[in-house]
C-alpha positions in Angstrom: 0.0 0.0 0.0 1.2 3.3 -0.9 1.5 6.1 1.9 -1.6 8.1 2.7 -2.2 11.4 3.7 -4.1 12.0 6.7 -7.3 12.8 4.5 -7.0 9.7 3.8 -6.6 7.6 6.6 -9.5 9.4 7.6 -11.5 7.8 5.3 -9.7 4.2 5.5 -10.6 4.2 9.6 -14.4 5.2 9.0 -14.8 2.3 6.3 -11.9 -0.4 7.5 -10.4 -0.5 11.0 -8.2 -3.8 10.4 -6.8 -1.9 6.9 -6.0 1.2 8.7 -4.4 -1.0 11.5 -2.6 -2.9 8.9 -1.5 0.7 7.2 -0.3 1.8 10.8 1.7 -1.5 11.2 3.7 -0.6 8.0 4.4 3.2 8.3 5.0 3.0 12.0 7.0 6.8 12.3 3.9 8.4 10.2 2.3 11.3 12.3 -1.6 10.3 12.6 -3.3 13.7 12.3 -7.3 13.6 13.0 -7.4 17.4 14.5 -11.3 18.3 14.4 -12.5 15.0 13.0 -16.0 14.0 12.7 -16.2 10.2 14.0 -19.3 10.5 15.0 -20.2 6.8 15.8 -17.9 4.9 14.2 -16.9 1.8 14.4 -13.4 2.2 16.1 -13.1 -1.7 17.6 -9.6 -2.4 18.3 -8.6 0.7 16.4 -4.6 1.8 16.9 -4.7 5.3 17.5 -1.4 5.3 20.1 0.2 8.5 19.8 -2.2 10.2 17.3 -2.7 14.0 17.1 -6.6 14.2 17.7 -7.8 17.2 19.4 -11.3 18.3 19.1 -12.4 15.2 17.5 -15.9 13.9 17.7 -15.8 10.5 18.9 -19.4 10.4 20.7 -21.1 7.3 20.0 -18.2 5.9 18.7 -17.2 2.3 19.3 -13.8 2.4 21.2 -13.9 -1.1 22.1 -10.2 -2.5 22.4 -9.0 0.7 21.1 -5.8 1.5 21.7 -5.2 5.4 22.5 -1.9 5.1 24.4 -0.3 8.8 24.1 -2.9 10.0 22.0 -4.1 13.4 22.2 -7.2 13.9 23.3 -7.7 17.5 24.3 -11.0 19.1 23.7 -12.3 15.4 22.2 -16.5 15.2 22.3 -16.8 11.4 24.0 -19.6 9.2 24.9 -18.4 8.1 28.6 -19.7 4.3 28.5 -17.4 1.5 30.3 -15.8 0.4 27.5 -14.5 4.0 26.1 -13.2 4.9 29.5 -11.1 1.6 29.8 -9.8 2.7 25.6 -8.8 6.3 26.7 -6.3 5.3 29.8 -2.8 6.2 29.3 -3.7 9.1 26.4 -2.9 12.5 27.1 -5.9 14.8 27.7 
């Protein structure tokens, strides 16, 4: 797979969680930039989003299950506080 731009991989996590995780797996120093982001519900099960940029993005309703947000940025992130995204959001910077 060629190297997307955040645009992108915007598109690729809202459609494919296990291709964006593959994508992460193979351009492991890319910069994950989601700033303002509408994710409004999505599916995000067992999404990697360690160390990603993603302030002010709209994750309420979204599936966080098994996420993995480890050093992520979360400042100013709208969030749906249910069980499972509280456990997804330890250890990410907010």
């Amino acid at each position: 797979m060629n190297q997307l731009n955040n645009k992108q991989l915007l598109e690729l996590i809202k459609n494919d969680v296990e291709g964006f995780n593959a994508y992460r797996s193979e351009y492991t120093d890319q910069e994950i930039d989601f700033e303002n982001a509408n994710l409004y519900k999505a599916n995000l099960e067992g999404v990697n989003l360690s160390g990603a940029y993603l302030k002010g993005v709209n994750l309420a309703g979204a599936d966080l299950r098994g996420a993995d947000l480890r050093w992520a940025d979360l400042a100013g992130i709208k969030l749906t506080l249910k069980k499972e995204n509280i456990e997804a959001i330890k250890g990410a910077i907010l």
